[in-house]
C-alpha positions in Angstrom: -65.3 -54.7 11.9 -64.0 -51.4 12.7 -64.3 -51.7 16.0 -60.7 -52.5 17.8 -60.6 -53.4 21.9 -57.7 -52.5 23.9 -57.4 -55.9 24.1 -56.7 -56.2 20.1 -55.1 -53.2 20.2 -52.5 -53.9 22.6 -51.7 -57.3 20.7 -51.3 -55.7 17.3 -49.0 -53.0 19.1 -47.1 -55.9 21.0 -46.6 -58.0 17.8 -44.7 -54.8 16.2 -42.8 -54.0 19.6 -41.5 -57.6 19.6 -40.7 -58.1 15.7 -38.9 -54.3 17.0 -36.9 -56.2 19.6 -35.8 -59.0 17.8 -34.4 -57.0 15.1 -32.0 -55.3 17.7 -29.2 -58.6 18.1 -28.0 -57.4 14.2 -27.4 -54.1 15.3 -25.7 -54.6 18.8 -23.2 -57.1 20.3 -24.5 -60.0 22.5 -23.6 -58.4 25.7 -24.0 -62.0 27.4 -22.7 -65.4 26.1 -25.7 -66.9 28.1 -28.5 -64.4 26.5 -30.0 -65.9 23.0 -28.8 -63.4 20.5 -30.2 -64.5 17.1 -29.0 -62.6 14.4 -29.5 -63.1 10.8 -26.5 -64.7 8.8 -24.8 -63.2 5.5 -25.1 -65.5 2.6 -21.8 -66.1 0.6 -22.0 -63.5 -2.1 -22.7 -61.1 0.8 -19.9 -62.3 3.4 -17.6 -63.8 1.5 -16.4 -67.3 1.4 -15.4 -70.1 -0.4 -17.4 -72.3 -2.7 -16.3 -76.0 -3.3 -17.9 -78.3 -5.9 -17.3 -82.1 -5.1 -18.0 -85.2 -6.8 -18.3 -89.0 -5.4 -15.7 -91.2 -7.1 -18.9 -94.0 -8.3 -16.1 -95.9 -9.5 -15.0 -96.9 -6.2 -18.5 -97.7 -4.5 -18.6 -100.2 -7.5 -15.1 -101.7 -6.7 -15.7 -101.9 -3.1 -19.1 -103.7 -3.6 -17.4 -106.0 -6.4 -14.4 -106.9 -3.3 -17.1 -107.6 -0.4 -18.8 -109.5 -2.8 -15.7 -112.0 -3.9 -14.8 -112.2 -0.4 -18.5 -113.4 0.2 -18.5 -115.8 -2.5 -14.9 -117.2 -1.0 -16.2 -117.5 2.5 -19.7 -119.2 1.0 -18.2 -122.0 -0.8 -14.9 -123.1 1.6 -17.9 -123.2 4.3 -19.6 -125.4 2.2 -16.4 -127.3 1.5 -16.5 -126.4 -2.6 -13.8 -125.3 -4.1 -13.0 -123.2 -6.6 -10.4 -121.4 -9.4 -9.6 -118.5 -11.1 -12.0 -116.6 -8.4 -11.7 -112.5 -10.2 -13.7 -109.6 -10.4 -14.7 -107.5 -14.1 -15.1 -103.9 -12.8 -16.8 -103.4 -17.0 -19.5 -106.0 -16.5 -19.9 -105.6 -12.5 -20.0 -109.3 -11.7 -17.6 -111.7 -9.7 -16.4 -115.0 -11.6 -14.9 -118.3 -10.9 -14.3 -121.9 -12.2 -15.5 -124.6 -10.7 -12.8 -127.6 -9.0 -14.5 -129.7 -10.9 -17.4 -129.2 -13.7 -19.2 -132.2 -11.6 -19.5 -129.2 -8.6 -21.1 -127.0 -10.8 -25.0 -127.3 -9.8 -23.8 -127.5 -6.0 -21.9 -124.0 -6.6 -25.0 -122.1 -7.7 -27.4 -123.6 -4.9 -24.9 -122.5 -2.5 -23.8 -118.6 -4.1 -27.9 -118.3 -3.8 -28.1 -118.1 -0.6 -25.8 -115.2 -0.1 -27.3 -112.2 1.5 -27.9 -109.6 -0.9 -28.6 -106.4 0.6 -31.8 -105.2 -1.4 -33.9 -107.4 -3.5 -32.1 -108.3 -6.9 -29.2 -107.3 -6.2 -27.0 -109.7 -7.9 -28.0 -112.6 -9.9 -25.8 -116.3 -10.1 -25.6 -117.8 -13.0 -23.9 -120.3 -15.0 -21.5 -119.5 -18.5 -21.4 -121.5 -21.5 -17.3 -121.9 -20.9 -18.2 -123.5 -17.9 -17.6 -120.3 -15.3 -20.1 -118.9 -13.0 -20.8 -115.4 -12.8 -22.5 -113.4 -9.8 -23.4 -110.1 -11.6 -24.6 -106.7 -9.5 -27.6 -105.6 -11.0 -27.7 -102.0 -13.0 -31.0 -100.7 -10.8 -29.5 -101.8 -7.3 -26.1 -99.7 -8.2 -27.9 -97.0 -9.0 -29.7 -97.2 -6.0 -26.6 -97.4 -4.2 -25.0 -94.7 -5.8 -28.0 -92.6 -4.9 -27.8 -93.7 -0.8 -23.8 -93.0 -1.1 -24.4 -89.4 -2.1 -26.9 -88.8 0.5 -24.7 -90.3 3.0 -22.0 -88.4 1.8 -24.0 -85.1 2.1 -24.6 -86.1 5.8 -21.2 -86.8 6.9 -20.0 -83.6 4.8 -22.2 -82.1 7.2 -21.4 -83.2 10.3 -17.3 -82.3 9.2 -18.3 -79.0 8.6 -19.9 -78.5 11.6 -17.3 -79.6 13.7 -14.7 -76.5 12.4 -17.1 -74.3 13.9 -18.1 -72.8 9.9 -21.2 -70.6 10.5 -24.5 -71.3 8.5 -22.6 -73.6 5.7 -24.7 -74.6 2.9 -24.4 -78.0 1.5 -26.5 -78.7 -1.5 -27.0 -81.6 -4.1 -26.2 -81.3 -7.5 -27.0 -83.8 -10.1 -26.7 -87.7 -9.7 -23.0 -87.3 -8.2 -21.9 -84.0 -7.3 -22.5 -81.9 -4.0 -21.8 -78.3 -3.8 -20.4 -76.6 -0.4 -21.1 -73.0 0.2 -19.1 -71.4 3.0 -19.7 -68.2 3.7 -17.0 -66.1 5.8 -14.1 -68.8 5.0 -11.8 -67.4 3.3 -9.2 -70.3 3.3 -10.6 -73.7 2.5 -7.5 -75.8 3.1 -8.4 -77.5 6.1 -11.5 -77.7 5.2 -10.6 -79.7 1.8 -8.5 -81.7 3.6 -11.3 -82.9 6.0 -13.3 -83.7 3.6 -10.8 -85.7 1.3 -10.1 -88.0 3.4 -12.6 -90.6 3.7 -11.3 -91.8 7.2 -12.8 -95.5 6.4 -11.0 -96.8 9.3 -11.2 -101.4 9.9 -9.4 -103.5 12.0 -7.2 -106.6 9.8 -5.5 -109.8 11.7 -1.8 -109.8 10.1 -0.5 -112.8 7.9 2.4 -113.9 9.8 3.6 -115.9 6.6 3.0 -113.8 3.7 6.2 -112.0 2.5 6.1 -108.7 2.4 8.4 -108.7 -0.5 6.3 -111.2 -2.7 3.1 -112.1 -4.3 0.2 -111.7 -1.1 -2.0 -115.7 -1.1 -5.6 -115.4 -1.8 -7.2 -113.1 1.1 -4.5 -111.1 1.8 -3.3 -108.1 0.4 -0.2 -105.6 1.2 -1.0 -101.9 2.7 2.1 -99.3 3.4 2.2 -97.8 6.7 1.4 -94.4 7.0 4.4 -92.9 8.1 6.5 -95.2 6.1 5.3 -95.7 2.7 8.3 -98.4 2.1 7.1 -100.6 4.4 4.2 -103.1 4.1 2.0 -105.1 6.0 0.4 -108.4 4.5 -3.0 -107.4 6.3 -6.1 -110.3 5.7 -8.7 -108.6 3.4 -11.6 -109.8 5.8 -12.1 -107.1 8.6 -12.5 -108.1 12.1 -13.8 -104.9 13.4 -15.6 -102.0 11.0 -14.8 -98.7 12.1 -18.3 -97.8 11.3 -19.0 -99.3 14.8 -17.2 -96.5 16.5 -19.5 -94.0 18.8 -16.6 -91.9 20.1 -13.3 -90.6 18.9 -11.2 -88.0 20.9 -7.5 -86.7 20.8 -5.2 -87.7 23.8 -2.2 -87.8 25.1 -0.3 -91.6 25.5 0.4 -92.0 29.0 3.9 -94.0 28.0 5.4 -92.0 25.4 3.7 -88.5 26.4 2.9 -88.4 22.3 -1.0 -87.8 21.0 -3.2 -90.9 20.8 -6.7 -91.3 19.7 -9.3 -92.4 22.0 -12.2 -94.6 20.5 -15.2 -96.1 22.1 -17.5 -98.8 20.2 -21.0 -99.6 20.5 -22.4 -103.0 21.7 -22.1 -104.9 18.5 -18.2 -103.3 17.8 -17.2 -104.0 21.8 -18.6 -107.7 21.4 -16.5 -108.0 17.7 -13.6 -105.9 18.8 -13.9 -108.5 22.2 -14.2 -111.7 20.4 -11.4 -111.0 17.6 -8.8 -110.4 20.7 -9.7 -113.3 22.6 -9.0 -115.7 19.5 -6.0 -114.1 18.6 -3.6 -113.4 21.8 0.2 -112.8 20.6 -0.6 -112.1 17.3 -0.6 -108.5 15.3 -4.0 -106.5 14.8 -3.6 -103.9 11.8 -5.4 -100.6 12.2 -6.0 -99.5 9.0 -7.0 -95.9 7.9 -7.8 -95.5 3.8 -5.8 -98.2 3.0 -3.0 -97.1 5.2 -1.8 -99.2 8.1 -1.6 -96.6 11.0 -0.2 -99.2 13.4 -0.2 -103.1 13.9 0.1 -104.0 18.0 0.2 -107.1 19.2 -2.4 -108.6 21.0 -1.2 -108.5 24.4 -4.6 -109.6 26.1 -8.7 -109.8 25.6 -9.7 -106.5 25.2 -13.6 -106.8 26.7 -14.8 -103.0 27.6 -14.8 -102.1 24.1 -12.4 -99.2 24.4 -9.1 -98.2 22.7 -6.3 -96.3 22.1 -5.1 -95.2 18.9 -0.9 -94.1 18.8 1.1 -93.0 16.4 3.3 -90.0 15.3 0.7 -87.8 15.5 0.9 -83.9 15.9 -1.7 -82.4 18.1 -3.8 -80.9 14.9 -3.6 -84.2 13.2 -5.1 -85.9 16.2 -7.9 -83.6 16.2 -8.6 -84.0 13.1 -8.5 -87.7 12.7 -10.8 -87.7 15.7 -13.0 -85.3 13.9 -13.7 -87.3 10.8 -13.9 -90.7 13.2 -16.7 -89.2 15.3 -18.0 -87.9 11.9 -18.1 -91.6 10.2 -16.3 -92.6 7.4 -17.5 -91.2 3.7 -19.0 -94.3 1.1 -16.6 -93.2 -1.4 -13.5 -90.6 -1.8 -14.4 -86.9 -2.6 -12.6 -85.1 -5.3 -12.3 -81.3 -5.8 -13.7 -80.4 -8.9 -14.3 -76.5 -8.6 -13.1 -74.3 -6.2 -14.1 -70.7 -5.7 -13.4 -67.5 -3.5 -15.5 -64.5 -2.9 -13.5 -61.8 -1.1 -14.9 -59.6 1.5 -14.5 -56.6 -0.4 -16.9 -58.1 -3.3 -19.4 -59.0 -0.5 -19.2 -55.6 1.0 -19.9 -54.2 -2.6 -22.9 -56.7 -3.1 -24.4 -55.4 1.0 -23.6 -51.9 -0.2 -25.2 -52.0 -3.6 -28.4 -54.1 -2.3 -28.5 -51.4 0.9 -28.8 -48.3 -1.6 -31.2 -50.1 -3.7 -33.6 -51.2 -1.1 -33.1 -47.4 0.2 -33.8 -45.7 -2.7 -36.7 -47.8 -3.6 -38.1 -47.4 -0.1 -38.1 -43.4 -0.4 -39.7 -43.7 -3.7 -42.8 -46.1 -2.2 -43.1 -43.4 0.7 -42.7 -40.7 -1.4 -45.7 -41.3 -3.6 -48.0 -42.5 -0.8 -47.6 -39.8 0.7 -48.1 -37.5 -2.6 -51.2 -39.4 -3.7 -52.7 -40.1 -0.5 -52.6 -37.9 1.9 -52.3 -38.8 5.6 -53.8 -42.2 4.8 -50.6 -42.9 2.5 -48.5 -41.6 5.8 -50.9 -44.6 7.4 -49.8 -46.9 4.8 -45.9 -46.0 5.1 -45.9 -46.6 8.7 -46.9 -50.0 8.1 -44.7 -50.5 5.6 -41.7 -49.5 7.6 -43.3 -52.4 10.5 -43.2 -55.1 7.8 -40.0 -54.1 7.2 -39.1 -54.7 10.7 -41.3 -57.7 11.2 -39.4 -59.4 8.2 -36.1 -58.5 9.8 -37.3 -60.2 12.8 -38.4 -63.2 11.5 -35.3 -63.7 9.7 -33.6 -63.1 13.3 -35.9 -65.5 15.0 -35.0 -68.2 12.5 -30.9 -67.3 12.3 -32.1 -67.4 8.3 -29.2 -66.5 5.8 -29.9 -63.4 3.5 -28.2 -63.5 0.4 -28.7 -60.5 -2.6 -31.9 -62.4 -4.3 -33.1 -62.2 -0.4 -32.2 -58.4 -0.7 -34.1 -58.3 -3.8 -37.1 -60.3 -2.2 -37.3 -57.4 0.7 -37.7 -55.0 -2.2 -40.7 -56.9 -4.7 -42.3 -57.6 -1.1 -42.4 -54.4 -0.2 -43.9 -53.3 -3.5 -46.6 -56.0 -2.8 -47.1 -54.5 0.8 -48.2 -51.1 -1.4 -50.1 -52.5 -3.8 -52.5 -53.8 -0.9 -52.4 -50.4 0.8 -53.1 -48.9 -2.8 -56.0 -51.3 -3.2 -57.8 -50.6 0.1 -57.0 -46.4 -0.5 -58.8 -46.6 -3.6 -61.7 -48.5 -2.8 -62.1 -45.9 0.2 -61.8 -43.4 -2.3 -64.8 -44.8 -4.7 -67.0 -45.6 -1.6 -66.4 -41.8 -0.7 -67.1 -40.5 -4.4 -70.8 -42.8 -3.8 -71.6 -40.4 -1.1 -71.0 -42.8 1.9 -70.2 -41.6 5.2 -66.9 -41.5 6.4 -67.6 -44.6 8.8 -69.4 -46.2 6.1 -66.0 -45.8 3.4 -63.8 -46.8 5.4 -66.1 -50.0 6.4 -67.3 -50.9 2.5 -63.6 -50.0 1.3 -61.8 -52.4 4.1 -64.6 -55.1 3.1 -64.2 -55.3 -0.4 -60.5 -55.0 -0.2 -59.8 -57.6 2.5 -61.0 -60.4 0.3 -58.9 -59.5 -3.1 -56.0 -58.7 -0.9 -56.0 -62.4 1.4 -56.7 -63.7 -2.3 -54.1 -62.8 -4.3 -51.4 -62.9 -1.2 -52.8 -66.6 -1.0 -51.7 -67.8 -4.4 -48.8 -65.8 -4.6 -47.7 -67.7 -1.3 -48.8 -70.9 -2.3 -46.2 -70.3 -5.7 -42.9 -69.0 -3.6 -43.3 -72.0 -0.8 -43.4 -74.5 -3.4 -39.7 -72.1 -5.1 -38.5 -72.4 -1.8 -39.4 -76.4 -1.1 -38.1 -77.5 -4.6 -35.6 -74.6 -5.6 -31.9 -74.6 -4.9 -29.6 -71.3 -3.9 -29.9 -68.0 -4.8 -33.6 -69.5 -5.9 -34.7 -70.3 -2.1 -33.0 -67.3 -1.0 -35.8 -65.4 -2.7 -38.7 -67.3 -2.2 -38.0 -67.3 1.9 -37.9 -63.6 2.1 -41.4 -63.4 -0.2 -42.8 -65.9 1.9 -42.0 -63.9 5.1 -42.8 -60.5 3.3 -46.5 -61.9 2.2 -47.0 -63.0 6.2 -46.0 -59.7 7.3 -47.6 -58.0 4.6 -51.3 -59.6 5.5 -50.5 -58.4 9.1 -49.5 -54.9 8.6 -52.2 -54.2 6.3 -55.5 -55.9 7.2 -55.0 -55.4 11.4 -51.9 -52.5 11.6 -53.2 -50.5 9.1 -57.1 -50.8 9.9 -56.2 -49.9 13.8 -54.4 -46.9 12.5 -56.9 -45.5 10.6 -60.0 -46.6 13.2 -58.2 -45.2 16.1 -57.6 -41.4 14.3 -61.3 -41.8 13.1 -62.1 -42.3 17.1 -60.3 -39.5 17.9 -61.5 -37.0 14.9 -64.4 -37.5 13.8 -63.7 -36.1 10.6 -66.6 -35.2 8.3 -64.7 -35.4 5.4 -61.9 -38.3 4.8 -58.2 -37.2 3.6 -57.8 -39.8 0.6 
């Protein structure tokens, strides 16, 4: 056991030369855009930033379920050539209701609404009312499970917004049943950001109603949407949507060939090019509304079919707006809108006081470890503070390998572990020291006293690992901040003391031959 090859030797050495090298990309510049220069990111109340705290508008997810699922029920029963009246929706009791044309109709109403397609099991029930109305009623437990799939769908296409504006290392968390907090550390002005991600940029493709008047009452199925640069002027677009925007697989900014003016770009995939094909063919010479949130961004005429799936998107764009709109297309549209409930900024100078303070603590507690190793141990405590200055640098470099964020709890989880890291040294010291005091050889302590301390040590670091993965698998923020640095710290730790610390201490012993041992 206390017997190291050159061949163990070397490795232990290379491990710390490596974790040594890794650590150097956070104190130099990348001097190569093509060399991998991992660094470890500031967290936000070390950087600076902004924090945002959003909520899903539920409301909404409801309303838009309730008015797919009237114009279901419409398209069920004229295809089965029933009729209905009074067809509404009751937001307060989620459910869609109608008369029947005539109560004789009633029986042939409900076989028909059951065979809609209900996306999950149970989702709606049909049933008849005592006045004579039918009633097809969303279920509580299949909102709630689509509230819960609109949140984490949100969370996703937050994500993929973000990512696009080039924010480094964002953090985008969950937070109760409807609410999703955004960290973002070194952005300082959130604007475009918040506009990006209040816009839900649920883009569908409506067939105008050449008859409606713009200035009346919309028939049944259609319904009137402003233009987006002209809020005065309406379109009578039909509710059913030809093509879904969620069909799209590319979006980019462009420049219109005719009018020199930005365009969009847009590419669908098979199932939109065939939809987006068909609906064209049918409808030569008539208007096809593009409609963004409820907005109609333009309505061209169909001037032929339109079979490769591909588009062009114009308008009175500027060149940021086109980017952006592209952006949020490529991104996919959000379930529901996002509203702004809290909105913070942490300032440089703050996170330059938190890196400052954290620096001078993990200093000062650093000298005070070495200090009384040192003091109480002689040249094996020197032993033990080189090794703790390694899993210092080891942690560093894991952190670097993994681009991890380090936030002040992370600072404070470089300080506890390092105070683990000595209680391990302190443990194997002492036990040399009693095997010493028994009258052992100096081979023979330092054998017995690694022994007996190797198994307490793996033990206790084993459990205490165990607790800090789980912080860091179910915790949240500042929470698994802390826990990844322990976890890292207790890795390093095992290494540095059970195979740095032992090769230290065997190799002076090959070279000295001491009779005596200094602990």
């Amino acid at each position: 056991m206390m017997y190291y090859s050159r061949m163990k030797t070397a490795s232990v050495l290379g491990v710390c030369l490596l974790g040594l090298l890794l650590c150097l990309p956070n104190l130099l510049a990348a001097p190569s855009k093509n060399l991998p220069w991992r660094q470890i990111h500031l967290g936000l109340d070390l950087r600076g930033g902004s924090y945002l705290l959003m909520q899903v508008d539920m409301p909404t997810i409801t309303r838009e379920r309730l008015e797919a699922l009237t114009d279901g029920v419409r398209q069920q029963l004229l295809g089965a050539g029933l009729g209905y009246r009074n067809l509404a929706t009751d937001a307060g009791s989620r459910s869609v209701t109608f008369t029947p044309r005539v109560p004789s109709e009633r029986d042939r109403d409900l076989a028909s609404l059951g065979k809609l397609p209900q996306a999950s099991p149970g989702e709606f029930t049909v049933a008849a009312r005592p006045d004579g109305s039918i009633a097809v009623a969303l279920s509580e437990a299949a909102m709630r499970e689509r509230a819960q799939d609109a949140v984490t769908q949100s969370i996703e296409i937050v994500r993929r917004r973000i990512d696009a504006t080039g924010a480094v290392d964002p953090e985008i968390t969950r937070q109760g049943s409807d609410r999703i907090v955004i960290q973002l550390p070194g952005v300082t002005d959130p604007q475009r950001v918040k506009q990006l991600l209040g816009t839900t940029a649920k883009m569908t493709f409506h067939l105008v109603d050449p008859t409606a008047n713009p200035n009346g009452l919309p028939p049944p199925g259609v319904e009137m949407l402003p233009m987006a640069d002209n809020a005065a002027q309406r379109v009578a677009v039909i509710r059913h949507a030809e093509v879904d925007g969620a069909d799209l697989t590319n979006a980019s900014p462009g420049q219109d060939t005719q009018t020199g003016g930005w365009s969009i770009n847009f590419t669908f995939n098979s199932v939109g090019a065939r939809r987006f094909g068909d609906a064209t063919r049918a409808n030569v010479g008539h208007q096809l509304a593009i409609v963004l949130d409820n907005k109609v961004i333009s309505a061209p005429v169909i001037q032929s079919v339109i079979a490769g799936g591909q588009g062009q998107i114009t308008g009175s764009f500027t060149a940021q707006q086109a980017t952006d709109l592209a952006l949020l297309l490529r991104a996919g549209a959000l379930p529901a809108p996002l509203a702004v409930i809290e909105e913070r900024s942490v300032g440089p100078s703050l996170g330059a006081d938190s890196i400052r303070a954290g620096a001078i603590s993990l200093a000062v507690g650093f000298v005070l470890v070495i200090a009384f190793m040192g003091l109480f141990y002689g040249l094996f405590g020197w032993y033990a503070n080189m090794c703790l200055i390694a899993n210092l640098v080891l942690m560093l470099a894991i952190l670097s390998l993994f681009q991890a964020t380090l936030t002040l709890p992370g600072m404070a989880g470089m300080l506890l572990t390092l105070g683990m890291a000595v209680d391990a040294n302190i443990l194997i010291n002492e036990r040399i020291r009693e095997e010493v005091k028994r009258g052992r050889t100096p081979l023979n302590a330092l054998q017995t006293g690694f022994q007996r301390a190797t198994s307490t040590i793996v033990d206790s670091n084993a459990t205490a690992l165990l607790a800090h993965v789980m912080l860091f698998v179910f915790g949240t923020g500042p929470v698994r901040g802390f826990a990844l640095t322990i976890t890292i710290g207790i890795v390093t730790t095992l290494f540095t003391t059970l195979l740095l610390s032992r090769m230290l201490m065997v190799r002076w012993y090959a070279v000295t031959r001491p009779a005596l041992l200094p602990v």
